[in-house]
N, C-alpha and C positions, 0 to 999 in steps of 0.2 A: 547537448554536450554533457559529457557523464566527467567529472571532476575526479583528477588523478584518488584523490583520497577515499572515493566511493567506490571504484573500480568492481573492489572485493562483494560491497555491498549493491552493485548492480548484479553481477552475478547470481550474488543468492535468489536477488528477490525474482530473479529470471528463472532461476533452475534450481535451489538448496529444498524447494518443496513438489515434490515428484507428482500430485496432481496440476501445482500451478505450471512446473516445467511444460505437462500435455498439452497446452492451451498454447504455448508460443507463448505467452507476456514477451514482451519486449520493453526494456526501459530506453526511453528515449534521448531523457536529461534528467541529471542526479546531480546537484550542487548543496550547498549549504542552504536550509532552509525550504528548497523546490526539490519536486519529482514529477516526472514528467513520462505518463504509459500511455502503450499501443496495446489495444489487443486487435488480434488479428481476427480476421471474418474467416479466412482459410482455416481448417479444422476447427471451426466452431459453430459449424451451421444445426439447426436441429433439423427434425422433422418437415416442418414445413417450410424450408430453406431458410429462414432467419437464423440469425445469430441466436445461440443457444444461450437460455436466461442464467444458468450455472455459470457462463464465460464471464457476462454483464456483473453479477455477483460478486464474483472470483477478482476483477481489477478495480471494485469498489473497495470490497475488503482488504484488498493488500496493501493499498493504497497508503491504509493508518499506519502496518507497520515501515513500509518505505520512507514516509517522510518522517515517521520517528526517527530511524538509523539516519536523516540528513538532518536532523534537528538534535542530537544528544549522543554523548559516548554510549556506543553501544559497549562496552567493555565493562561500563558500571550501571546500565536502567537496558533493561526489554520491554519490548512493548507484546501487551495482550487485546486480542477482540471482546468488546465484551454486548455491543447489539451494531447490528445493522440492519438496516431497510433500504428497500429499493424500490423505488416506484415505473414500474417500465410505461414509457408515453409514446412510445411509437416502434413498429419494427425495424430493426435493426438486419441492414443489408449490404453494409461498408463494414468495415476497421475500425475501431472506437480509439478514441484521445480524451485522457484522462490527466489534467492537471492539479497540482494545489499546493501549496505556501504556507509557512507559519510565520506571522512575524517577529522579530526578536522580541517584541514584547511579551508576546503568547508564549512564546519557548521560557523564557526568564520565569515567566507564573508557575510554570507547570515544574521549572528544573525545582522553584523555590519549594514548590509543595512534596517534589517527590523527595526533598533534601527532609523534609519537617517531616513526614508521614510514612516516607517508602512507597509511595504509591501516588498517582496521579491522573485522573481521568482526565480526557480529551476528547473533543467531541469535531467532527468533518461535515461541513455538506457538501457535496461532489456532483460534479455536472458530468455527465458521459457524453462526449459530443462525436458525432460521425462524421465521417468526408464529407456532407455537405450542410457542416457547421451548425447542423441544429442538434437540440437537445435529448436524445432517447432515452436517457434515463435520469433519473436523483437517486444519490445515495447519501444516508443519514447515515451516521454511526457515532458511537461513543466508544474508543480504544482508552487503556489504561500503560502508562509506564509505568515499570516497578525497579526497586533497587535491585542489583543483580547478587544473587543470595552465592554462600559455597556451593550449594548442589546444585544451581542453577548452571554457575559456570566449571563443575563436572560435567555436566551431560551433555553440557555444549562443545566442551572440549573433545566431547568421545564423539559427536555428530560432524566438527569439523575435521576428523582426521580423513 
């Protein structure tokens, strides 16, 4: 279920990024706190019919910023990548389901730090599981929130028209 007040922000993370729109993402559930992706197998198969490791990548990495925008005013902090890994443990021949959470505790550290510092690292580990609920990939990463600067929210103004 995608939460009337996310709407805007399932959108983007579906389509505001014109490589990630290619791939299909699909967001599945967008609330306060949770995010909830699909990636599809359809248009993403490589070479040797698995799912292509760009795609597995692609809904790791988005991941951070998706549930930052369910975890913080996107209007005053953006969120940035700053590493990911991925370890692939099996091929991948379904749709992948990507879930993950913050909890109000996590969220409160991270708002306190970015309120003291302007900046806030955060760090996921993400389970990539397939239609038959086993695990194909881990994804590591560390994203950072920053305060939202004037020129930040120029160019963002000039990308959402």
């Amino acid at each position: 279920m995608i939460e009337e007040k996310y709407k805007s922000l399932a959108t983007y993370v579906e389509s505001g990024i014109e490589g990630i729109r290619r791939t299909g993402l699909k967001v599945l559930a967008l609330q306060d706190r949770y995010v909830k992706l699909l990636m599809p197998l359809q248009g993403n198969v490589n070479h040797v019919g698995i799912m292509y490791a760009g795609s597995l990548f692609t809904i790791g990495e988005v991941m951070g910023g998706a549930i930052f925008g369910a975890s913080f005013d996107m209007g005053k902090y953006y969120p940035l990548v700053r590493e990911v890994q991925i370890r692939f443990r099996r091929p991948v021949l379904t749709d992948v389901i990507l879930e993950t959470d913050l909890s109000e505790e996590r969220v409160a550290q991270i708002l306190m730090e970015l309120e003291e510092k302007g900046k806030a690292d955060f760090t996921l580990d993400l389970k990539l599981i397939d239609a038959n609920e086993e695990v194909v990939c881990i994804v590591q990463g560390i994203w950072q929130g920053r305060k939202m600067t004037p020129e930040v929210c120029a160019f963002l103004s000039q990308i959402s028209r």
